[in-house]
C-alpha positions in Angstrom: -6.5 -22.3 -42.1 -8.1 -21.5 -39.0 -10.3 -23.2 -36.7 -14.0 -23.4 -37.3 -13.5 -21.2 -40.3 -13.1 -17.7 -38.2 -11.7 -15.2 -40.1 -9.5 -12.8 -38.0 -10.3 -9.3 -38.1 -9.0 -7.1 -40.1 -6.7 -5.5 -37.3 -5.3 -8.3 -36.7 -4.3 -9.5 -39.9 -0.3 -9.8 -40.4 0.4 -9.3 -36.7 3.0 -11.9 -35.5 2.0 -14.5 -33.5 1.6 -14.0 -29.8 4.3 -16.3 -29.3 6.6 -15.4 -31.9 10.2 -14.0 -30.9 11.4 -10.7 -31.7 14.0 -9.2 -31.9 15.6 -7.7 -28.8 16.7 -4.5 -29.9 12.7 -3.6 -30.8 11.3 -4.9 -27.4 9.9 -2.6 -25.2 9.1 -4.7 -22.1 5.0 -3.2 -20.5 6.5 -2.7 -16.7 9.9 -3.0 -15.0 9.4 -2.4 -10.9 12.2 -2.4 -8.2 10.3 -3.3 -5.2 12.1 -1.7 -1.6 12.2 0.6 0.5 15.3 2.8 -0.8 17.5 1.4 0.1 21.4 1.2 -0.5 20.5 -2.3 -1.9 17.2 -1.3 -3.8 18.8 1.4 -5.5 21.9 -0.8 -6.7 19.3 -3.4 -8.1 17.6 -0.6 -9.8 21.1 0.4 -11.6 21.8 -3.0 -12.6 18.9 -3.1 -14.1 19.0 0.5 -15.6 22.9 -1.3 -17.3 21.2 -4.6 -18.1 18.1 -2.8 -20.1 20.7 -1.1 -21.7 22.7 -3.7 -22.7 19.7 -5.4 -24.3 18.6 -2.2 -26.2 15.1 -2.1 -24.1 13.9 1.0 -23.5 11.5 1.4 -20.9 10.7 3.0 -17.5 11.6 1.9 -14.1 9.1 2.0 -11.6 10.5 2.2 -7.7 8.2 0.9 -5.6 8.3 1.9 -2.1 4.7 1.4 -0.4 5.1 -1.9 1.7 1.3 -2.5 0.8 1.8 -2.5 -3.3 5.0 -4.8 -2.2 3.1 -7.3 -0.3 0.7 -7.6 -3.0 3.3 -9.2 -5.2 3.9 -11.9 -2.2 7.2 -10.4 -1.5 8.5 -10.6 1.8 12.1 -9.7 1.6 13.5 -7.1 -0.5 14.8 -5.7 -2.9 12.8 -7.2 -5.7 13.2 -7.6 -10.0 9.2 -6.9 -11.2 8.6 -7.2 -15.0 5.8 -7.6 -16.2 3.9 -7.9 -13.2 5.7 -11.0 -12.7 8.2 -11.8 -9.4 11.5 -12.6 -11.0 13.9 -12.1 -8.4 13.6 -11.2 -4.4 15.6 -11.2 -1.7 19.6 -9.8 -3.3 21.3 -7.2 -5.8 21.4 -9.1 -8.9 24.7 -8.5 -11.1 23.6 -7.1 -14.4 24.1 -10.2 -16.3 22.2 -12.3 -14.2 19.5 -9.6 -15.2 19.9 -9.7 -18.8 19.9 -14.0 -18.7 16.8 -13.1 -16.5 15.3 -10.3 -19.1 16.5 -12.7 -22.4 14.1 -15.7 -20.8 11.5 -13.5 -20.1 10.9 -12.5 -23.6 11.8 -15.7 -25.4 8.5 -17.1 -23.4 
């Protein structure tokens, strides 16, 4: 039943709900930055992330983002940073792969 009596449109109808999970090895996340200036450290986040997409059975592009502007407009200050999604998860260290995954898994059971 749906409120007010809207019918959905015909498009939508049998879609998931928005906030229904799925399942992992299907998920395709929209963005995935590394935020840094090429770095040593910026390109070891960007593997660990490469291993932890894997891992997950994601397939998607990595963006490395290396204009301090672009970087600053995510409110990061200190690099290297985790980007998905066009939200901030991680700024600052290298995270280990399977703090990325635990990271990645929470992201997409939201």
């Amino acid at each position: 039943m749906s409120i007010f009596n809207k019918k959905k449109p015909a498009d939508q109808e049998g879609c998931p709900p928005k906030n229904a999970k799925t399942d992992s090895s299907a998920v395709t996340m929209d963005s995935v930055k590394i935020l840094g200036s090429g770095c040593k450290k910026c390109n070891e986040l960007e593997a660990n992330t490469k291993d932890a997409l894997l891992q997950l059975g994601i397939h998607t592009e990595i963006e490395h983002v290396t204009d301090f502007t672009q970087i600053a407009s995510f409110g990061v200050m200190s690099t290297p940073a985790l980007v998905v999604n066009s939200k901030v998860l991680s700024y600052g260290r290298v995270l280990k792969p399977r703090e990325i995954t635990a990271l990645l898994q929470k992201t997409m059971d939201k």
